[in-house]
C-alpha positions as CSV (number, residue, x, y, z in Angstrom):
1,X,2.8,-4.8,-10.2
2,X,0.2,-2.6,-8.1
3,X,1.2,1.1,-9.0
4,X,-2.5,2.3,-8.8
5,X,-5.1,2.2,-6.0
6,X,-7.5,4.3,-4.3
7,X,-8.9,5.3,-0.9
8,X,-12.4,6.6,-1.2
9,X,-13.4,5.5,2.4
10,X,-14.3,8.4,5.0
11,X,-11.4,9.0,6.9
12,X,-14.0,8.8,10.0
13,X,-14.3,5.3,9.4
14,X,-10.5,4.7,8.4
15,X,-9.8,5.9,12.0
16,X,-12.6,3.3,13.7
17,X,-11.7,0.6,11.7
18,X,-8.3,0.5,12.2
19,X,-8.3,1.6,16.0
20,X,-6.5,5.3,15.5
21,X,-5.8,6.8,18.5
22,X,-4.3,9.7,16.9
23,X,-4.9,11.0,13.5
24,X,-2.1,13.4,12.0
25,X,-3.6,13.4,8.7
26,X,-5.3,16.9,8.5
27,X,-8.7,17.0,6.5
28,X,-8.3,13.5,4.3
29,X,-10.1,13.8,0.9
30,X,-10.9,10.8,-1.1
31,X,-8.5,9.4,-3.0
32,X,-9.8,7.7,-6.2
33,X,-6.1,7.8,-7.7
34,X,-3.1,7.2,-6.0
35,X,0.3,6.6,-7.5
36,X,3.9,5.7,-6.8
37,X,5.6,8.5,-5.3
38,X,2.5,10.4,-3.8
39,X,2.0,10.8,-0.3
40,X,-0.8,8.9,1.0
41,X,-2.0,7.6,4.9
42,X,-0.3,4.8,6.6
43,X,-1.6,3.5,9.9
44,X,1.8,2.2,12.2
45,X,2.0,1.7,16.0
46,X,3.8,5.1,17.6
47,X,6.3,4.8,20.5
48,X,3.7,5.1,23.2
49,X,2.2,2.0,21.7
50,X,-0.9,3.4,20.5
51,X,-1.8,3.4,16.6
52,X,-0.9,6.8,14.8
53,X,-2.5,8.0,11.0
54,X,-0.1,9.8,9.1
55,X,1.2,10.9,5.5
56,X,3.7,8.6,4.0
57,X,5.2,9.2,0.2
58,X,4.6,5.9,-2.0
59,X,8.0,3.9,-2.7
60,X,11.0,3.0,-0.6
61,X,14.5,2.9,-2.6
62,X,15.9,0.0,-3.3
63,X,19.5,-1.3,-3.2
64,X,22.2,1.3,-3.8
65,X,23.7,-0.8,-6.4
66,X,21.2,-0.5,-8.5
67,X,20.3,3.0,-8.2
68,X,18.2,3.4,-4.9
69,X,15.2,4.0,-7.4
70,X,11.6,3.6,-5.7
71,X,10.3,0.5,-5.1
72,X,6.6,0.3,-4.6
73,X,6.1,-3.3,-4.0
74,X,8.1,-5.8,-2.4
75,X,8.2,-9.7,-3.0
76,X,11.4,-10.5,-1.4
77,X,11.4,-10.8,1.9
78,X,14.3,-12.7,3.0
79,X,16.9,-10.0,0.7
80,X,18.7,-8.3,3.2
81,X,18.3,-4.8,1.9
82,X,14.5,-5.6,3.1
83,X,14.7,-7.5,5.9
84,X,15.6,-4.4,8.7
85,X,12.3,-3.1,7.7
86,X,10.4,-6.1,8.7
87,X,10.5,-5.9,12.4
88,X,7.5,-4.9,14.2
89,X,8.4,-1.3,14.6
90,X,8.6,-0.5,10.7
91,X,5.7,-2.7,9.8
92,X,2.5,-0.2,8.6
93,X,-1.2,-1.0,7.2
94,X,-1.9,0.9,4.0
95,X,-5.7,1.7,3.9
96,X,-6.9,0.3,0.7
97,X,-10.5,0.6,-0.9
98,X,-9.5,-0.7,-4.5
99,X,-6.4,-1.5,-6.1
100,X,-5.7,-1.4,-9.8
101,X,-3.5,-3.6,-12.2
102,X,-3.5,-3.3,-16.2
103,X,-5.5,-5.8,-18.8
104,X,-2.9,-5.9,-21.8
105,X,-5.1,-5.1,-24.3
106,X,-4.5,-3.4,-27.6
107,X,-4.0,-0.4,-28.3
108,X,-3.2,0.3,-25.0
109,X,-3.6,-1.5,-21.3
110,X,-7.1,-0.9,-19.6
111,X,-6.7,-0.3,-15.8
112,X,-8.7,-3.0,-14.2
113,X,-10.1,-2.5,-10.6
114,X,-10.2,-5.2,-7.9
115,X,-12.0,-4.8,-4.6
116,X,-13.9,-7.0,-1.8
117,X,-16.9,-6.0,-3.3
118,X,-19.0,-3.4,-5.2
119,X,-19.4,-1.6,-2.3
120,X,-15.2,-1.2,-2.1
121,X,-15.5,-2.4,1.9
122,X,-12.0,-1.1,3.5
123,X,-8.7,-3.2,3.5
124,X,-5.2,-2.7,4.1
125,X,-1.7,-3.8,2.3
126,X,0.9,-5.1,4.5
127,X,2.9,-2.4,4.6
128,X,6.6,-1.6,5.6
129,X,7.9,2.0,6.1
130,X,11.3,3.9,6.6
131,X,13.0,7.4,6.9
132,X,15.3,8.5,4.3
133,X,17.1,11.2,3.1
134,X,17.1,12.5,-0.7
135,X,15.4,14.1,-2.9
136,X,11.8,13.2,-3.3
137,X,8.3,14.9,-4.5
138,X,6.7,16.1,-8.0
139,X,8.8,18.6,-9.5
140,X,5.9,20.7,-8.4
141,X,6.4,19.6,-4.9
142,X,9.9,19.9,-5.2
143,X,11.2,22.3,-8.0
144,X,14.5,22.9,-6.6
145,X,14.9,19.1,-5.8
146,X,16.3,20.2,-2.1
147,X,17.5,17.1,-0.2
148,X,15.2,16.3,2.6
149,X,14.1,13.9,5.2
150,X,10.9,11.6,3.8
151,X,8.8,9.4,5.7
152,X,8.3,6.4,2.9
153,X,6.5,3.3,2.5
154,X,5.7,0.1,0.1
155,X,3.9,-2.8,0.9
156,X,4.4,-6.5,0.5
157,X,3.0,-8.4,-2.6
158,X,2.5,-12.5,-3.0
159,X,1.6,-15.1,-6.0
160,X,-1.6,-13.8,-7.2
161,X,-4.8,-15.6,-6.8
162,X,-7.4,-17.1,-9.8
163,X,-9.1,-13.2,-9.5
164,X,-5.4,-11.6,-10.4
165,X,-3.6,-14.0,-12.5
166,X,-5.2,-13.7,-15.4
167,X,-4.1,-10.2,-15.9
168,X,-1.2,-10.2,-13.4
169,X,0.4,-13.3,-13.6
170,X,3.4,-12.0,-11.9
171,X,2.0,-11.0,-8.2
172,X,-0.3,-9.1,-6.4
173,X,-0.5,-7.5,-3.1
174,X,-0.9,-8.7,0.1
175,X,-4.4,-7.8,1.1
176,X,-5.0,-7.9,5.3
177,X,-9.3,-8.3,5.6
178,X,-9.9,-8.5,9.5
179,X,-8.8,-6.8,12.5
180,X,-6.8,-10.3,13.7
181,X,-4.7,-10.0,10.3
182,X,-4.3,-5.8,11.2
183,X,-3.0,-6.6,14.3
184,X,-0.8,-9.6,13.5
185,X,0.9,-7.5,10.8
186,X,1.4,-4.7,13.2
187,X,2.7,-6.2,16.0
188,X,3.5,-10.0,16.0
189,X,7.2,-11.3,15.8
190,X,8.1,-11.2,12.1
191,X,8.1,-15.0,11.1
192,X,4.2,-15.2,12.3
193,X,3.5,-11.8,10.9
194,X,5.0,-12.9,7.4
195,X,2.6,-15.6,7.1
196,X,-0.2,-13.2,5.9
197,X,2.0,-12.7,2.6
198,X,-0.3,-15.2,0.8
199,X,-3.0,-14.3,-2.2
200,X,-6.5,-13.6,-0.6
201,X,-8.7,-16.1,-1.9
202,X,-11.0,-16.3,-4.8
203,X,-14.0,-15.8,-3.2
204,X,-12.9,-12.7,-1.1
205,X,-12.7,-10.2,-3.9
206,X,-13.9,-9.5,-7.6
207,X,-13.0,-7.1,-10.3
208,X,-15.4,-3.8,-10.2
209,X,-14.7,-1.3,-12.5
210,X,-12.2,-1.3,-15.7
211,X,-11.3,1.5,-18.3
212,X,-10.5,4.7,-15.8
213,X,-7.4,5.2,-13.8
214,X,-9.7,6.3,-11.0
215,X,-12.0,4.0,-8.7
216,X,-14.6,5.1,-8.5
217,X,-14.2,7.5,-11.5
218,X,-15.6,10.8,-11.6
């Protein structure tokens, strides 16, 4: 599964592209590596209706019976412990400008970067976001492990596409390329908005970069 992507794409254009009307980011750096469990912008639609920017942490827990542990990426829509989240009021776009998944090779996996192009264009994840209460964070974050209130997301993954599967035969995630897909995921009822959790297609994206576990790496 996606546990690996990056967001090197000014946070000027991030705001434009996705129609931010208020951005409560602070001063976003680039973000060539970002894992599950670090806090990373989300773009959602706020109660006033307008689209907000924000810091989400990476991985919503799953099902108490099995441990609430973080999940970072969701296949199953229709399992009830995910279907509350679906509405259009939890529903989030994940700025993406690469995303990583692992070549098994030997001695150990290479992280392989896929992207719309060389040029690493902007994209989003369909994403899906909650509040909960526990402990989260680093251990550097969080050394005393104090129960708090997070803002948390994960995003929605599909069948993987001929670009995908021969790495990751398993899934990849669903990738959102226009400003009609943006919207739809943000705001349409949820059995339109779920048909955008398909594989892009071929064409629409290419592998560009492999080895680093940054893209682009420094």
């Amino acid at each position: 599964m996606c546990n690996l992507y990056s967001l090197v794409t000014s946070q000027a254009e991030i705001r434009d592209s996705f129609g931010v009307s208020s951005d409560r980011t602070g001063n976003l750096p680039a973000m060539p590596g970002i894992f599950p469990d670090q806090r990373a912008p989300i773009v959602r639609v706020g109660a006033d209706g307008e689209r907000v920017m924000e810091m989400f942490r990476w991985g919503i827990p799953g099902p108490k019976q099995f441990g609430e542990h973080p999940i970072t990426n969701v296949r199953n829509v229709k399992s009830p412990h995910w279907r509350p989240w679906l509405k259009p009021e939890f529903r989030c776009l994940v700025p993406v400008s690469s995303f990583s998944e692992y070549a098994d090779t030997k001695p150990k996996k290479t992280p392989t970067w896929f992207a719309l192009d060389e040029n690493r264009p902007l994209f989003a994840f369909a994403g899906i976001w909650r509040t909960w209460t526990g402990v989260r964070g680093t251990k550097a974050e969080n050394p005393d492990r104090i129960e708090e209130e997070h803002r948390l997301f994960s995003f929605l993954t599909c069948e993987p596409n001929g670009i995908v599967g021969p790495l990751h035969p398993k899934a990849m995630p669903v990738l959102l390329t226009t400003p009609e897909e943006w919207s739809t995921w943000l705001a349409a009822p949820t059995e339109i908005a779920l048909e955008l959790q398909r594989p892009l297609p071929d064409a629409q994206m290419r592998i560009v970069a492999q080895g680093a576990r940054r893209d682009p790496p420094e």
